[in-house]
C-alpha angles and dihedrals in degrees: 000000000000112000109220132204123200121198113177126144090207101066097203073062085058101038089049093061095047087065091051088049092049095060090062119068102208093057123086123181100225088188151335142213149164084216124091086187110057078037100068092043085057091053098053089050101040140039109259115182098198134357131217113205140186122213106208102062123132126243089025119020119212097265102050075049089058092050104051082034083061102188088306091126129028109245142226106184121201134199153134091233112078096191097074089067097092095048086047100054079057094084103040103254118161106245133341113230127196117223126272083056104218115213100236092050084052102052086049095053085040078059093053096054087039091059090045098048091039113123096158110140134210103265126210120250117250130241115258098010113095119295108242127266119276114283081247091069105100138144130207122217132187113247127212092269111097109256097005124131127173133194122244124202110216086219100051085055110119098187128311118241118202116221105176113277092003139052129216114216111217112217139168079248104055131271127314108198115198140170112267144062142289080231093057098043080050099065096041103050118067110271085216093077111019127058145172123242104169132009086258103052143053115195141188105243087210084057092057104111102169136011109215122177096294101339123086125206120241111173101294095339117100104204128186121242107221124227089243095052101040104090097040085051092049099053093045090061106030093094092059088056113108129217093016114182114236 
């Protein structure tokens, strides 16, 4: 889960990228506030993942805000005022977004934090699940870079994740987000390797390192198993258990 801050001092500027937010699972909005103030206090106390900050505030701009900040907490700045983006990258933030945020700007700058706070690693198969597809099985998706498309490899997939009209590849690399649906990435890649084990998530069945009440283990990623799922995912790997009673 990454934990999100939101300083704004226009608070429809808040409440727009809570919805935003809202639309992609892994991201939580910790707090919220039209104070930098009170903000900064808050970063220095609790753990935020990522920040989303406005630079014309009162009391403390957004760019005061970055220099006392000093590179603690990756940023996302916001604004209506473009000329403020060179100054910004300056300071290393993530992404720079123009007001009115549109969703699909957002969930490209959201990428960009997700590969930069990314530590998966590439996890061992496990005795007695699937090996995993030949190193040949691939897929290629469109970015959100106009005309960009980049080549994923099926055994380098951590786990797919599905965010509404889009899906986020999780890779050792980092996350690839791309337009389309967990249903439609269903019926592409081989059922005899992926599966789906909630209506949020699509996993390799060779990556499954441990099975825990109604969580599944994938590298350093614990993952649910939803009630509609559950069966299907059961019988899928129960000839894989070992030592069944019968």
């Amino acid at each position: 889960m990454i934990n999100c801050l939101i300083v704004d001092d226009e608070q429809h500027a808040i409440d727009l990228l809570k919805l935003h937010i809202d639309k992609i699972p892994l991201l939580h909005v910790k707090w919220s506030t039209t104070s930098p103030l009170e903000a900064f206090q808050y970063v220095q106390k609790h753990r935020i993942d990522l920040l989303f900050l406005d630079i014309h505030m009162p009391e403390l701009d957004g760019m005061q805000f970055l220099k006392l900040l000093g590179g603690k907490v990756p940023v996302i700045l916001t604004t209506a005022y473009s000329e403020y983006a060179l100054e910004g990258y300056e300071f290393s933030v993530v992404d720079y977004l123009l007001k009115p945020v549109r969703f699909e700007r957002f969930l490209s700058a959201v990428q960009k934090a997700m590969d930069r706070q990314s530590t998966a690693t590439v996890p061992m198969p496990v005795a007695g699940l699937d090996r995993p597809p030949p190193d040949n099985d691939f897929l290629f998706v469109k970015t959100e870079t106009r005309g960009k498309i980049v080549r994923i490899s099926l055994p380098e997939i951590d786990y797919i994740e599905g965010l509404g009209n889009y899906v986020s590849f999780c890779l050792p690399t980092g996350r690839i987000i791309t337009l389309s649906t967990l249903k439609d990435l269903e019926e592409k890649l081989p059922s005899s390797h992926f599966i789906r084990t909630h209506h949020s998530y699509l996993v390799p069945i060779h990556k499954i390192t441990m099975v825990e009440g109604n969580e599944i283990q994938v590298g350093a990623h614990r993952l649910p198993i939803g009630e509609a799922y559950r069966k299907a995912f059961l019988k899928a790997i129960e000839s894989r258990i070992l030592n069944q009673r019968k």
